[in-house]
C-alpha positions as CSV (number, residue, x, y, z in Angstrom):
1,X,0.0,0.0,0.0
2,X,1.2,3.8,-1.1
3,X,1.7,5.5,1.8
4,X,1.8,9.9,1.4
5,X,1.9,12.6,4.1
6,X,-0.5,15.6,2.9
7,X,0.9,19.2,3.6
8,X,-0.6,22.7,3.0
9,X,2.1,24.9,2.1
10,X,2.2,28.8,2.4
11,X,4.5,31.1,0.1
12,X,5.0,34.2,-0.3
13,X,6.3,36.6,-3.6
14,X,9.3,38.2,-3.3
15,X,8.2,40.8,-5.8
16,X,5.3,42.4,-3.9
17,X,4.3,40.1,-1.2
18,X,1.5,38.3,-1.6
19,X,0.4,35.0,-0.7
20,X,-1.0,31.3,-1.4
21,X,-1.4,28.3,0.1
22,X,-2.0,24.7,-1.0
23,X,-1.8,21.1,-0.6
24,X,0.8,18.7,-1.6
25,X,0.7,15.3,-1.5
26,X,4.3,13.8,-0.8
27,X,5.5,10.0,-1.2
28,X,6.4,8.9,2.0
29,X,9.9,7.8,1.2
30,X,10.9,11.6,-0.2
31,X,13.5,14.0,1.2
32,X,11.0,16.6,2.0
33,X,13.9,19.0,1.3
34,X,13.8,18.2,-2.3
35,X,9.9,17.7,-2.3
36,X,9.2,21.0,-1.2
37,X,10.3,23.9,-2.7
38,X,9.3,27.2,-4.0
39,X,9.1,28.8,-7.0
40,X,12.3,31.0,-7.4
41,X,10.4,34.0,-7.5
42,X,9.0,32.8,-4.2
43,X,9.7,32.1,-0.6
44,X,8.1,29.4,1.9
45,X,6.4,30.7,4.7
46,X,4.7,27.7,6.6
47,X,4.4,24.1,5.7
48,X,2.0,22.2,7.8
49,X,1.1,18.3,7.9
50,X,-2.3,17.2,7.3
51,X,-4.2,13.7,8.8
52,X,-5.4,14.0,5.4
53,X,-6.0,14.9,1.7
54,X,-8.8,16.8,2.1
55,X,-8.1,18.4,5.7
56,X,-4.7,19.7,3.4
57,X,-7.5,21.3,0.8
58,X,-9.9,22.6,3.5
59,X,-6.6,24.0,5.1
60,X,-5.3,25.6,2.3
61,X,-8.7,26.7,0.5
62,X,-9.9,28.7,4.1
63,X,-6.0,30.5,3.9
64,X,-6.3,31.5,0.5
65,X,-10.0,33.0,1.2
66,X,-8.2,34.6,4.0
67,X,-5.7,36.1,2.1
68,X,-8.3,37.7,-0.4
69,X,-10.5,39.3,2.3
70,X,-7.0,40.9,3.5
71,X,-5.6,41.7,0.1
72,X,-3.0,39.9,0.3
73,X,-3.8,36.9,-2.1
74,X,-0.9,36.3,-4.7
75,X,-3.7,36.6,-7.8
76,X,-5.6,39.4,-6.1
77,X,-7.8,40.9,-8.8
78,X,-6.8,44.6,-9.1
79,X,-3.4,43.7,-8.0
């Protein structure tokens, strides 16, 4: 049996700030060093483990809502 450890992961632009979050879904036998990593234009700010896949999407779907009522959502419309 495939065994995975979910995450929601938080990052952060470089360029003006903003923010997103989402879920990953990592092999068990990884390096989690190599497995997560940002885009080079952005920087990690929290990595969380979830129970499971869906707890990771709740997770990360209620941050990013969160980071839209506070304008600070990396695809903010108007941004």
């Amino acid at each position: 049996m495939e065994k995975y450890t979910y995450f929601v992961i938080g990052e952060r632009s470089k360029e003006n700030g903003r923010n997103i979050a989402y879920a990953q879904r990592i092999h068990n036998c990884n390096n989690l060093l190599y497995a997560i990593h940002p885009r080079k234009d952005m920087e990690l700010v929290s990595i969380n483990a979830c129970d499971t896949w869906k707890e990771a999407q709740e997770i990360a779907r209620f941050w990013n809502e969160c980071y839209q009522k506070n304008g600070t959502y990396l695809f903010q419309k108007g941004a």
